[in-house]
Every structure is written in C-alpha cells, then in structure tokens.
KOLFI-462663 format. One record per residue (C-alpha): residue in one letter; chain; x, y, z. Coordinates in steps of 0.5 Angstrom, whole numbers, m for minus. Example, Ala and Ser with C-alpha at 12.3 -4.5 7.8 and 13.67 -1.06 7.14 Angstrom:
2
+---+---+-------+-------+-------+
: r : c :     u :     v :     w :
+---+---+-------+-------+-------+
: A : A :    25 :    m9 :    16 :
: S : A :    27 :    m2 :    14 :
+---+---+-------+-------+-------+
This chain:
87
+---+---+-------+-------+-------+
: r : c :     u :     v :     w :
+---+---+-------+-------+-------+
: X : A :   122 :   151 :  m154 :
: X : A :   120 :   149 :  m148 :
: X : A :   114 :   145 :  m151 :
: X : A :   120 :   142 :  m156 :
: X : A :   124 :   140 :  m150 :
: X : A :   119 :   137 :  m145 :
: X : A :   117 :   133 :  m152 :
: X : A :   125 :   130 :  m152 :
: X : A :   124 :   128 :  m145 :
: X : A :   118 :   125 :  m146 :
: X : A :   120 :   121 :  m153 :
: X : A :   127 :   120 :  m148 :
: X : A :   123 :   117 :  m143 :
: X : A :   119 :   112 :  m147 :
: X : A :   125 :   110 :  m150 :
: X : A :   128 :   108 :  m143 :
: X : A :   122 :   105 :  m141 :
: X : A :   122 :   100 :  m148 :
: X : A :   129 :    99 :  m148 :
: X : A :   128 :    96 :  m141 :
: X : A :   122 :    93 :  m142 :
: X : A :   125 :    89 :  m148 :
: X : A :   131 :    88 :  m143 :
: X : A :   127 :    85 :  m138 :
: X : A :   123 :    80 :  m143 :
: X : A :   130 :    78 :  m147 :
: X : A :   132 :    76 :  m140 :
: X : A :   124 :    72 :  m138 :
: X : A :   125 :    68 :  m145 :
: X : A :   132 :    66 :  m144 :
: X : A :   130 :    63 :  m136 :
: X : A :   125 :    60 :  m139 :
: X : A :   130 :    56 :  m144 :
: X : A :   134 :    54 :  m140 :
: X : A :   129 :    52 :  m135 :
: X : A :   126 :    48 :  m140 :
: X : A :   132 :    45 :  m142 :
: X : A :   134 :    42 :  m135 :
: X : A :   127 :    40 :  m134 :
: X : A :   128 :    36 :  m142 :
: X : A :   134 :    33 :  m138 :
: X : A :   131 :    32 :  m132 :
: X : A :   125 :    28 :  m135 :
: X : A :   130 :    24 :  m140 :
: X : A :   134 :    22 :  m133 :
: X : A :   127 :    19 :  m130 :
: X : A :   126 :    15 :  m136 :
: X : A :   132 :    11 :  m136 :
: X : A :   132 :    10 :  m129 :
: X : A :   124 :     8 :  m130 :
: X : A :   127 :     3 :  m135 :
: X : A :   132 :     1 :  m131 :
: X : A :   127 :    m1 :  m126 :
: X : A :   123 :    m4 :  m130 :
: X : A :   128 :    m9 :  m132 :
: X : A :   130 :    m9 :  m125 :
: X : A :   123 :   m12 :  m123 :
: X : A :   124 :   m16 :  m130 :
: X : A :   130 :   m20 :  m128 :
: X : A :   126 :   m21 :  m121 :
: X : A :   121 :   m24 :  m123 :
: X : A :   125 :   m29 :  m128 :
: X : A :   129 :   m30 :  m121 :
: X : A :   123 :   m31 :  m117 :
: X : A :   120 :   m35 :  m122 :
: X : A :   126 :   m39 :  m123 :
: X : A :   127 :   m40 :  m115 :
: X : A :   119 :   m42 :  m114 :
: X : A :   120 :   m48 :  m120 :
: X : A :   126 :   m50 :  m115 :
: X : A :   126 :   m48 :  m109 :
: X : A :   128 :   m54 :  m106 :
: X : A :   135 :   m55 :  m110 :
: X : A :   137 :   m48 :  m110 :
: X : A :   135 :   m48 :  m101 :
: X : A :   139 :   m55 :  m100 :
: X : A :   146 :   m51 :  m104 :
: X : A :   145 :   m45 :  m100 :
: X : A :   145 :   m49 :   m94 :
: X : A :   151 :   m53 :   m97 :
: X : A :   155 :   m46 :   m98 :
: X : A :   154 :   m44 :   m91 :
: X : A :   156 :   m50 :   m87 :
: X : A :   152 :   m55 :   m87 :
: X : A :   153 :   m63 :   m88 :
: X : A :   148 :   m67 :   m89 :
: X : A :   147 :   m73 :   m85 :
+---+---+-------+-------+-------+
C-alpha cells in the first residue's frame, strides 16, 4: 500500500511539475511574440523616419544647390523683404 500511494505522489508530483513547466514555457513564447512584434513596429517606424530624412537632405541639397546658382538674387529679395531700399 504504501508503495502504490508513494508512487501516486510521485506520478502527482511530476505532473505538477510538467504542467508548470509548460505553463512557464507557454508564458516565455508569448513574451517572446510580443517582443517581436514591438521590436517589427519599431524597425518599420525607424525606416520611415529614415526615409523621411533622406528626403529631408534631398530637398536641401536641391535647396542649396538652388541658392548657390543664385545666391545674389535670392540675397538681394531677402534684403528687399526685410526692409531694405536700394539707393
């Protein structure tokens, strides 16, 4: 009797034991997609900024480009706005 009890416990116990085994695994894959999610977002968030930048530096060098062919001219309308008369 006493060895068929001890045997119940034992199967009792490793069943124990394996349901929070799988328990804790289960809660390790789902930390896991989730993190892998955020971390998708995360990269898909960086590239676009990444491209809005490089469209950014795009326009300023187009810009620059722009003002170094006629810098005279775009200096003289600046002055123009801001007050100034030529003589």
């Amino acid at each position: 009797m006493q060895n068929e009890e001890k045997r119940k416990r034992i199967i009792a116990g490793v069943t124990v034991a394996g349901i929070i085994l799988i328990v804790i695994l289960f809660a390790v894959v789902i930390y896991q997609i989730i993190d892998i999610c955020v971390l998708k977002a995360r990269r898909d968030r960086l590239q676009s900024e990444y491209e809005s930048i490089l469209a950014q530096i795009e326009e300023g060098s187009d810009w620059l480009e722009n003002y170094e062919l006629n810098k005279d001219e775009i200096l003289y309308i600046l002055a123009l706005q801001h007050g100034y008369r030529p003589a």
